[in-house]
Chimera marker file (.cmm) of the C-alpha trace (Angstrom):
<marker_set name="trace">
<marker id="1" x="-13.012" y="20.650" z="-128.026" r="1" g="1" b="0" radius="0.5"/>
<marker id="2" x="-9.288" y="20.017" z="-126.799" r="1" g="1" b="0" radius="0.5"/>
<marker id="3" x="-6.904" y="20.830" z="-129.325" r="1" g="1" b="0" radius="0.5"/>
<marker id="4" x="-5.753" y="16.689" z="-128.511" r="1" g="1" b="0" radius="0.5"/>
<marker id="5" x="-9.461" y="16.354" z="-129.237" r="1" g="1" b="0" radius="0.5"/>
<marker id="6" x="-9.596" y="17.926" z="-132.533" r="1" g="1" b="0" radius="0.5"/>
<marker id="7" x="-6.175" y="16.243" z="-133.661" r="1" g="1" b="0" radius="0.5"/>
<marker id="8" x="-7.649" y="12.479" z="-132.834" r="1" g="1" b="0" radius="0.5"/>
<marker id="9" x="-10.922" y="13.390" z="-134.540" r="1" g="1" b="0" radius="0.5"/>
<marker id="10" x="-9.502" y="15.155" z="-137.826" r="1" g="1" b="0" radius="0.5"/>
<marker id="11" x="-7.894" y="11.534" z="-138.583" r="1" g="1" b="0" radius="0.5"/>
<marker id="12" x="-8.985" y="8.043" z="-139.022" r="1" g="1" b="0" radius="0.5"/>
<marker id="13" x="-6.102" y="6.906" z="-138.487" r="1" g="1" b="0" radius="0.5"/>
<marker id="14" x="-5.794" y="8.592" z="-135.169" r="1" g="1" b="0" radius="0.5"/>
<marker id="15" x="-8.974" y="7.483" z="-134.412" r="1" g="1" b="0" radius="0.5"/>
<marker id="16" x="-8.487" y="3.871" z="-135.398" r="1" g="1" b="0" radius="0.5"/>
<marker id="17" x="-5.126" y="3.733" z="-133.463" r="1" g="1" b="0" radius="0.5"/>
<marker id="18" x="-6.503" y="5.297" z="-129.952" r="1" g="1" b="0" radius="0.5"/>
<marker id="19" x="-9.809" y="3.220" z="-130.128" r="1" g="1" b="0" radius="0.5"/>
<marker id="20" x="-9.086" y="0.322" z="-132.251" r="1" g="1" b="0" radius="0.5"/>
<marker id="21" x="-9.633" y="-0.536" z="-135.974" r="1" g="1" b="0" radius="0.5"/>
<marker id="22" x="-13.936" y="-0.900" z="-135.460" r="1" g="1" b="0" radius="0.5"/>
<marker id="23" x="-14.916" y="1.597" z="-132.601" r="1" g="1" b="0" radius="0.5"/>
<marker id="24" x="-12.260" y="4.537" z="-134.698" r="1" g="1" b="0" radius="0.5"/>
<marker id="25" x="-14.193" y="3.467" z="-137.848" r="1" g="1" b="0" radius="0.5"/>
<marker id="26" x="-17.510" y="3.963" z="-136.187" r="1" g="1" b="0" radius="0.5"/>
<marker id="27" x="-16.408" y="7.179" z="-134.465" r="1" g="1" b="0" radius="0.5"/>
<marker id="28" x="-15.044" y="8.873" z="-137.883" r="1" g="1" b="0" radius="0.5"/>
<marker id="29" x="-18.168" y="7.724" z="-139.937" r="1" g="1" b="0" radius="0.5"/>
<marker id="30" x="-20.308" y="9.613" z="-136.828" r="1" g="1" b="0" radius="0.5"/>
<marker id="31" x="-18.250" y="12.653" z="-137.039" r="1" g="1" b="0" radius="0.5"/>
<marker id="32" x="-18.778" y="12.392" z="-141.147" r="1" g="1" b="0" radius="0.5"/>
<marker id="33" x="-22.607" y="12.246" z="-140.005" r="1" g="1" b="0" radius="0.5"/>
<marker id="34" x="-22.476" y="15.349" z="-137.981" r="1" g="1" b="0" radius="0.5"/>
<marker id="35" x="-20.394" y="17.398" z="-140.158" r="1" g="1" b="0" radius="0.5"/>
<marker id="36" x="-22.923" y="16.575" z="-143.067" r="1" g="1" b="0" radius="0.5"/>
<marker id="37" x="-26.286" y="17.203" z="-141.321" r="1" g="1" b="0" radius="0.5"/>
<marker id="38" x="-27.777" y="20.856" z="-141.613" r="1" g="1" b="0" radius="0.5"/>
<marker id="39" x="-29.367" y="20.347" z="-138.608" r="1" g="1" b="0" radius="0.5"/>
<marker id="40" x="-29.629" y="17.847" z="-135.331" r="1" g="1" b="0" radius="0.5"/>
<marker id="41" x="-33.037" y="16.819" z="-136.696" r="1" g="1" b="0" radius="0.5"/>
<marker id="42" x="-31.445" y="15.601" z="-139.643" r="1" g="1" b="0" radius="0.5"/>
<marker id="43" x="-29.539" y="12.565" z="-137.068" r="1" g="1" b="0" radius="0.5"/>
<marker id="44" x="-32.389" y="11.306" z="-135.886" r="1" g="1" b="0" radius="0.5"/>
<marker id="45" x="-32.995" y="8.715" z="-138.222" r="1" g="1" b="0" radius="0.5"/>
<marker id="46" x="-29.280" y="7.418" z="-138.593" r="1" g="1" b="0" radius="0.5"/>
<marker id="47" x="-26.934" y="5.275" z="-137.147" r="1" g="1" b="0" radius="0.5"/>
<marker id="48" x="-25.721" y="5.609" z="-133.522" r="1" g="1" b="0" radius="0.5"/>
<marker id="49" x="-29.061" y="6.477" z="-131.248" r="1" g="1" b="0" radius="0.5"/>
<marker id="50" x="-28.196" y="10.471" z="-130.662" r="1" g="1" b="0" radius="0.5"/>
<marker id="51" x="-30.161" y="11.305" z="-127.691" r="1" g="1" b="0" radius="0.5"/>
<marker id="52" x="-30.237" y="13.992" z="-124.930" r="1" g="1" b="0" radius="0.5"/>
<marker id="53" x="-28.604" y="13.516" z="-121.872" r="1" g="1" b="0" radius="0.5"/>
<marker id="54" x="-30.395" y="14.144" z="-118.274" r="1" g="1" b="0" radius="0.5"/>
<marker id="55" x="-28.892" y="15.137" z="-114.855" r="1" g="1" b="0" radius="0.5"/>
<marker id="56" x="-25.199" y="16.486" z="-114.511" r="1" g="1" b="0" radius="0.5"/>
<marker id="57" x="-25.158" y="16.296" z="-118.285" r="1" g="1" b="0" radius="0.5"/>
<marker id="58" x="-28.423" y="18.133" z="-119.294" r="1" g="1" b="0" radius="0.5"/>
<marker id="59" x="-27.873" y="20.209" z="-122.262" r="1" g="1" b="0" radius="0.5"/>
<marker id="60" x="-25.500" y="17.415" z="-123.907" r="1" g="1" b="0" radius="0.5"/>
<marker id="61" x="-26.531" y="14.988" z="-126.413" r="1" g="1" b="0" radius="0.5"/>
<marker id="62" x="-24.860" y="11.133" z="-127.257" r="1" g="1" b="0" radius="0.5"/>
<marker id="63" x="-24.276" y="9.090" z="-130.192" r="1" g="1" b="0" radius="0.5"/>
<marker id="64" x="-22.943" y="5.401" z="-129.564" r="1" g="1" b="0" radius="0.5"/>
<marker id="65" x="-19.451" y="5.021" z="-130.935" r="1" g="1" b="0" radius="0.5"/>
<marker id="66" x="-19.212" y="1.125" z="-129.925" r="1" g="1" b="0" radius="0.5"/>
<marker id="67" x="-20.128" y="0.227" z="-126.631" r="1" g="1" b="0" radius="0.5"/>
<marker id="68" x="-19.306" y="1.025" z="-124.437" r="1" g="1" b="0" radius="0.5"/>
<marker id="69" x="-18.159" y="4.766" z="-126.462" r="1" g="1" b="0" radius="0.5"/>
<marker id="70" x="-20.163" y="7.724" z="-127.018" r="1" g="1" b="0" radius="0.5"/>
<marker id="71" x="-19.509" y="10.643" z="-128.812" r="1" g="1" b="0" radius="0.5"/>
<marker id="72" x="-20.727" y="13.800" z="-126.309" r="1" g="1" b="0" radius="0.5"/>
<marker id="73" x="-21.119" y="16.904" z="-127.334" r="1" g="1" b="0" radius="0.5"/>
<marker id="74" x="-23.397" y="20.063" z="-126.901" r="1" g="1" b="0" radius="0.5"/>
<marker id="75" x="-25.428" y="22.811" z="-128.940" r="1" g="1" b="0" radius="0.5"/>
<marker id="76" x="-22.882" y="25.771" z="-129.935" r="1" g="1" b="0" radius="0.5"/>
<marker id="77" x="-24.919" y="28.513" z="-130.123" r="1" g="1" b="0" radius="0.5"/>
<marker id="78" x="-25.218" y="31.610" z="-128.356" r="1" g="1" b="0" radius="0.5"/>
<marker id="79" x="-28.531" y="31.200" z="-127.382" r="1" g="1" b="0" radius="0.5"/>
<marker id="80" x="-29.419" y="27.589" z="-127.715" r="1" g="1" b="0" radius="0.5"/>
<marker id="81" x="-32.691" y="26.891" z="-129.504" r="1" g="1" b="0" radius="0.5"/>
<marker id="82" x="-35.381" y="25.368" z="-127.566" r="1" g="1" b="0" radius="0.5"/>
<marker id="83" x="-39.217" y="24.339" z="-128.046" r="1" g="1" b="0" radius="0.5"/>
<marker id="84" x="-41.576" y="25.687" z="-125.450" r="1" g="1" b="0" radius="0.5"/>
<marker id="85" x="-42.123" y="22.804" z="-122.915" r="1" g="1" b="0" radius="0.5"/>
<marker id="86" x="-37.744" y="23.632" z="-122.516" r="1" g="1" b="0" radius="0.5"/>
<marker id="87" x="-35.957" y="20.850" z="-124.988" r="1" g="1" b="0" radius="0.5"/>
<marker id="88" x="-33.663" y="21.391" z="-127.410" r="1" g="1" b="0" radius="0.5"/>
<marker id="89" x="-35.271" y="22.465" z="-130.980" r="1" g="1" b="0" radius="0.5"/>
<marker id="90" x="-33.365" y="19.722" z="-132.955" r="1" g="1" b="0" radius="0.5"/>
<marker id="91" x="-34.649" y="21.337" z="-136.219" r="1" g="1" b="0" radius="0.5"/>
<marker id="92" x="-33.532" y="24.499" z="-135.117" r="1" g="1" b="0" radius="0.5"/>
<marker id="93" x="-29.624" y="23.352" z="-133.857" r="1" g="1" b="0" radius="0.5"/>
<marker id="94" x="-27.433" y="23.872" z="-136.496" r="1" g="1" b="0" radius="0.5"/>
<marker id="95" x="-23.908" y="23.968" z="-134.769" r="1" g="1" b="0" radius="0.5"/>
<marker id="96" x="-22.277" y="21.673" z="-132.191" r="1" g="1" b="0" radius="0.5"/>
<marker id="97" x="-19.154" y="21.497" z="-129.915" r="1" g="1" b="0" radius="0.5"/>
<marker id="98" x="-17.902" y="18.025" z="-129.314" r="1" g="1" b="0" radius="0.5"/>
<marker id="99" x="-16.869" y="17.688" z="-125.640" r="1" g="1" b="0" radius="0.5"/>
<marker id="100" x="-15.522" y="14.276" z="-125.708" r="1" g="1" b="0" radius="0.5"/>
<marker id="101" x="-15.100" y="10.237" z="-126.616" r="1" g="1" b="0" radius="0.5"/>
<marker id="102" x="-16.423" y="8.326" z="-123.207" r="1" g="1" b="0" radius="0.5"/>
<marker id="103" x="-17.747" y="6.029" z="-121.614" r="1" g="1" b="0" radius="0.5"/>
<marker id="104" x="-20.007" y="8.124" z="-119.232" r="1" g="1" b="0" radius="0.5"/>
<marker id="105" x="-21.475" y="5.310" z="-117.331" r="1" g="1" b="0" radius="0.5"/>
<marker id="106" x="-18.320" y="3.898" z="-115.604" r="1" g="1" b="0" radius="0.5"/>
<marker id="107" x="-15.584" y="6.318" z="-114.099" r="1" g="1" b="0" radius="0.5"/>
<link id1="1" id2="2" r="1" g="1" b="0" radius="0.2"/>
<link id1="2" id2="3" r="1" g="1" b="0" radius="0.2"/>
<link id1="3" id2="4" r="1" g="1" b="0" radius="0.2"/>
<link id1="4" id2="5" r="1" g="1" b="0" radius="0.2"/>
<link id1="5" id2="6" r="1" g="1" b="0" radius="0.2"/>
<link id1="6" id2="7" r="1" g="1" b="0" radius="0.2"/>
<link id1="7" id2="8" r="1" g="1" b="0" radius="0.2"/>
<link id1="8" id2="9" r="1" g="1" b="0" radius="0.2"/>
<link id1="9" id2="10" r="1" g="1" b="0" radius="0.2"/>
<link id1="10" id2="11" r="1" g="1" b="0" radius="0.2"/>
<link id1="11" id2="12" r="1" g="1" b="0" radius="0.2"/>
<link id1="12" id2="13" r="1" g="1" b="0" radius="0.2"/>
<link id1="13" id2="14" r="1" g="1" b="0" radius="0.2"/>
<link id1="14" id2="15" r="1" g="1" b="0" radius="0.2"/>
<link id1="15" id2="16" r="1" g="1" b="0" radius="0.2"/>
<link id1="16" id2="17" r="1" g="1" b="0" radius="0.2"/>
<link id1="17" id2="18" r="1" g="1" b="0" radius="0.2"/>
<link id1="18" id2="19" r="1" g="1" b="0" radius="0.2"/>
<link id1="19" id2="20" r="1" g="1" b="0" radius="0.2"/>
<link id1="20" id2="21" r="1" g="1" b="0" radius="0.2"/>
<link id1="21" id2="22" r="1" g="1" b="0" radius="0.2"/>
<link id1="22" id2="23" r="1" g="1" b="0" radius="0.2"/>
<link id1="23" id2="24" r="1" g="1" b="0" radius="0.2"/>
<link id1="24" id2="25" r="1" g="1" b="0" radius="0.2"/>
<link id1="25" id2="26" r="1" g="1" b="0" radius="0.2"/>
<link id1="26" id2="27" r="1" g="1" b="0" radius="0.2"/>
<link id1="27" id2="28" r="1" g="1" b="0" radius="0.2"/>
<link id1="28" id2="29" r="1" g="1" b="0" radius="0.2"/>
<link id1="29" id2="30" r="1" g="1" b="0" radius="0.2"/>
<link id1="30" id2="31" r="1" g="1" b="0" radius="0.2"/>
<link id1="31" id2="32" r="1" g="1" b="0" radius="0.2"/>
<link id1="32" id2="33" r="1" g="1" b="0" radius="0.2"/>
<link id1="33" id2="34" r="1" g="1" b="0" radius="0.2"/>
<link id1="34" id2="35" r="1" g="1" b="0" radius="0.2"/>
<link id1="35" id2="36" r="1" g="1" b="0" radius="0.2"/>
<link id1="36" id2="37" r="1" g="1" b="0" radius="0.2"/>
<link id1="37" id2="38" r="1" g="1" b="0" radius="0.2"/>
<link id1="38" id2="39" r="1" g="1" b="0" radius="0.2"/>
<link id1="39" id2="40" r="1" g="1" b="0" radius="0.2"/>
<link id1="40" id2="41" r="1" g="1" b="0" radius="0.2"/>
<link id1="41" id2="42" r="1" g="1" b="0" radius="0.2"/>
<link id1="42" id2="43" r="1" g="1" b="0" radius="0.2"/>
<link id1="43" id2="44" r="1" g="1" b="0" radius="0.2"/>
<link id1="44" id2="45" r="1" g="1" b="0" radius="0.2"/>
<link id1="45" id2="46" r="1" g="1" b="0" radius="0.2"/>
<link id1="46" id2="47" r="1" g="1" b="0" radius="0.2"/>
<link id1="47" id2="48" r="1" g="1" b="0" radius="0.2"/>
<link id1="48" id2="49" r="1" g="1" b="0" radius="0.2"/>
<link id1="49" id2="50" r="1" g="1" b="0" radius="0.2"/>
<link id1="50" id2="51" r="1" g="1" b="0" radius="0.2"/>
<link id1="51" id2="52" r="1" g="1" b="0" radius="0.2"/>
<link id1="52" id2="53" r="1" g="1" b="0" radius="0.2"/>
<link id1="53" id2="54" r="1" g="1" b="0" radius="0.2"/>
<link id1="54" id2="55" r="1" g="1" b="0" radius="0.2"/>
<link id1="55" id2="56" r="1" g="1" b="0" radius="0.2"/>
<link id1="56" id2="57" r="1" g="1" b="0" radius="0.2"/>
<link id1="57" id2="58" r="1" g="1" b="0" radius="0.2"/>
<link id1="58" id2="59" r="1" g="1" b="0" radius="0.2"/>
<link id1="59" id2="60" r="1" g="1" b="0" radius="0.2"/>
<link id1="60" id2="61" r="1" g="1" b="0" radius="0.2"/>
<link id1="61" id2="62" r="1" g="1" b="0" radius="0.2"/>
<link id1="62" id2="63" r="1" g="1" b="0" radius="0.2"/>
<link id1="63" id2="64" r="1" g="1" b="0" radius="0.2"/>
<link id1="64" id2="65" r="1" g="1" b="0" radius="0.2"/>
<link id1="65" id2="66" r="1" g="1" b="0" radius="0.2"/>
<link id1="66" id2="67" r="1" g="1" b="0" radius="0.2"/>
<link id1="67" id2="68" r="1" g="1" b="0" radius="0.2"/>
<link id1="68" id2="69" r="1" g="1" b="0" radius="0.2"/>
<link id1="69" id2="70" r="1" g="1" b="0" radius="0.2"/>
<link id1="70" id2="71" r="1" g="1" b="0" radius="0.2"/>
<link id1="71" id2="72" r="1" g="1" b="0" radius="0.2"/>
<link id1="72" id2="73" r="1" g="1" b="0" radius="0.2"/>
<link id1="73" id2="74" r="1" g="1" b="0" radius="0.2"/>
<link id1="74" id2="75" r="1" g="1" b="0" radius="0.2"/>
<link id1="75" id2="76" r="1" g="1" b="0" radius="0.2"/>
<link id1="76" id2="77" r="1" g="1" b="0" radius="0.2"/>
<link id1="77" id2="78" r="1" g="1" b="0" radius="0.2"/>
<link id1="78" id2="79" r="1" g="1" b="0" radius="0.2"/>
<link id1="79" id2="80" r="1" g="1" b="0" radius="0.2"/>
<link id1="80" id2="81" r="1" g="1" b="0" radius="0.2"/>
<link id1="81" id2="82" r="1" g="1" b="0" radius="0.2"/>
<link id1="82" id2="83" r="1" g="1" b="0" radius="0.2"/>
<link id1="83" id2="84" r="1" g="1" b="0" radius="0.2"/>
<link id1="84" id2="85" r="1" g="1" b="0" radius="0.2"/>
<link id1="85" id2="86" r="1" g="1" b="0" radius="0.2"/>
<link id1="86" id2="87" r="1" g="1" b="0" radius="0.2"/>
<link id1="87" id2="88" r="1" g="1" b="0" radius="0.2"/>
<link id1="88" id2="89" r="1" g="1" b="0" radius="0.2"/>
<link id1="89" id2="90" r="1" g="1" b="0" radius="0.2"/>
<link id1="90" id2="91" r="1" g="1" b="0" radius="0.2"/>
<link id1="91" id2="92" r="1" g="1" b="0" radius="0.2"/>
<link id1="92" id2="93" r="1" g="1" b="0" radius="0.2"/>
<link id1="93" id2="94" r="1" g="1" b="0" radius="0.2"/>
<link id1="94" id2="95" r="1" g="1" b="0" radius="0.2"/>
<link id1="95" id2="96" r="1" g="1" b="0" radius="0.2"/>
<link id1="96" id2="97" r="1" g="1" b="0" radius="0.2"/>
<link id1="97" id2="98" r="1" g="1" b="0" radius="0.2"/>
<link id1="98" id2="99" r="1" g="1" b="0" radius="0.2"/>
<link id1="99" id2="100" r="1" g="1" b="0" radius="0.2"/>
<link id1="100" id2="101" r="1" g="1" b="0" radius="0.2"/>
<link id1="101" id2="102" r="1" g="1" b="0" radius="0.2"/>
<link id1="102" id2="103" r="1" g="1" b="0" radius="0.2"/>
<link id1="103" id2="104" r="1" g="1" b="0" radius="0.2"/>
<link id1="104" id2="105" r="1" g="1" b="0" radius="0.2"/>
<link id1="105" id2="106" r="1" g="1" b="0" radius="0.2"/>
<link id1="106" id2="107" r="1" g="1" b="0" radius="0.2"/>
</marker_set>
């Protein structure tokens, strides 16, 4: 994460100022999620759809901010845990890096 990165997501006001009163809500309440769960496995079930990512961004996962934002980030862990067909162990993922607030599909 960008130090600019870390500085927009430590505040909701930040937040709500670069993406807008709703969508900075959304993100901060995601990033509450995340710093909360024990382990990816533990997101499955809430709000915001996280879900892997597949061809130039393999390895990174998405939650829905507000569409058209998503939240993107990756495992953090020296040797990421995976099952044996090759996906990510969600149970087994206990640390993330956030890469970045986007909307991947356009630009």
């Amino acid at each position: 994460m960008t130090s600019k990165l870390e500085k927009l997501c430590m505040s909701r006001r930040s937040l709500e100022k670069a993406l807008g009163a709703d969508c900075g809500n959304r993100l901060a309440r995601r990033l509450d999620d995340l710093r909360a769960a024990e382990c990816l496995a533990d997101l499955r079930h809430l709000p915001g759809r996280c879900h892997e990512l597949v061809g130039d961004r393999k390895g990174q996962l998405a939650i829905d901010v507000k569409h058209p934002h998503r939240l993107i980030f990756q495992p953090a862990h020296e040797e990421i845990p995976r099952r044996e067909d090759g996906g990510l162990d969600w149970a087994h993922i206990t640390a993330i890096r956030v890469l970045e607030i986007t909307d991947y599909h356009h630009g």
